[in-house]
C-alpha positions in Angstrom: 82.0 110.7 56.6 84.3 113.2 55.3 88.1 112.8 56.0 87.5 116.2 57.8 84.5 115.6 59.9 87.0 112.6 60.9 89.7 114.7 62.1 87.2 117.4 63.4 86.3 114.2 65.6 90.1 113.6 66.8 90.4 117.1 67.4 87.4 117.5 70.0 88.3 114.1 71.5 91.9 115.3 72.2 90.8 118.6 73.5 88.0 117.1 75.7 90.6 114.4 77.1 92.8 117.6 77.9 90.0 119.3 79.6 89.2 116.4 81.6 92.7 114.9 82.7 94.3 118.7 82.6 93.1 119.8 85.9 93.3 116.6 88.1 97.6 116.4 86.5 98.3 120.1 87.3 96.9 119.6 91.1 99.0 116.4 91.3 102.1 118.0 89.5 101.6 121.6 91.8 101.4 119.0 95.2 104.4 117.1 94.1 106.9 119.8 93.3 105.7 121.4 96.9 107.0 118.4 98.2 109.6 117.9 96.6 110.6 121.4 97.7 109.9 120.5 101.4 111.7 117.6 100.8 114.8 119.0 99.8 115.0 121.9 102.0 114.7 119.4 105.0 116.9 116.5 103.5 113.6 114.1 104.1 113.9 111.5 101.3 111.0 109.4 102.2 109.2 108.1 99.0 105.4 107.6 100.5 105.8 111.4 101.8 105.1 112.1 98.3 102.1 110.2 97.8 99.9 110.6 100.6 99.8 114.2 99.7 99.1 114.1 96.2 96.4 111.2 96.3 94.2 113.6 98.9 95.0 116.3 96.4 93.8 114.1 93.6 90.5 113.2 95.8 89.8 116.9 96.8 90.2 118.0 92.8 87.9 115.3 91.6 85.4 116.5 94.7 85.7 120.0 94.3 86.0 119.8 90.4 84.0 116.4 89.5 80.5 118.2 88.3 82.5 120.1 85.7 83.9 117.1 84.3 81.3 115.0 84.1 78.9 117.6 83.0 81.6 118.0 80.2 81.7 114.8 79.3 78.4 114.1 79.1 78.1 117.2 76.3 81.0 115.8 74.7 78.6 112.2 74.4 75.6 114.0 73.5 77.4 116.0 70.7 78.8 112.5 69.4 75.5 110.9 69.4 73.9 113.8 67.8 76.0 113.6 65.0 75.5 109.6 64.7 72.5 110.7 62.7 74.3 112.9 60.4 76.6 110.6 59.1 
């Protein structure tokens, strides 16, 4: 193994982590600065406000968006095996 097929390896890890994880933080970041809007136009300062809401987020994304991701990573494992040979 080359010290280039080593970082090729970071490389797709890092960007596969990113396609996994990106989706499920920007739902949880978009639900929490909605309610931290709500919360600070009606002076609300509740601190479990904040996570009910972004926990049923979290659940719908992985629902709605959980094929994708595994289907992903599952490519991402099949490529790595494939290349087991290879090296």
């Amino acid at each position: 193994m080359t010290a280039g097929m080593a970082l090729q390896l970071v490389r797709e890890a890092v960007l596969e982590t990113l396609l996994v994880a990106g989706p499920i933080l920007l739902i949880a970041m978009a639900v929490g600065l909605i309610v931290a809007i709500l919360q600070a136009t009606t002076s609300i300062q509740e601190q479990t406000l904040s996570f009910v809401p972004k926990m049923a987020a979290i659940l719908i994304g992985l629902v709605l968006l959980g094929r994708f991701l595994l289907d992903s990573l599952v490519g991402y494992t099949h490529r790595l095996f494939s290349m087991i040979s290879n090296i």
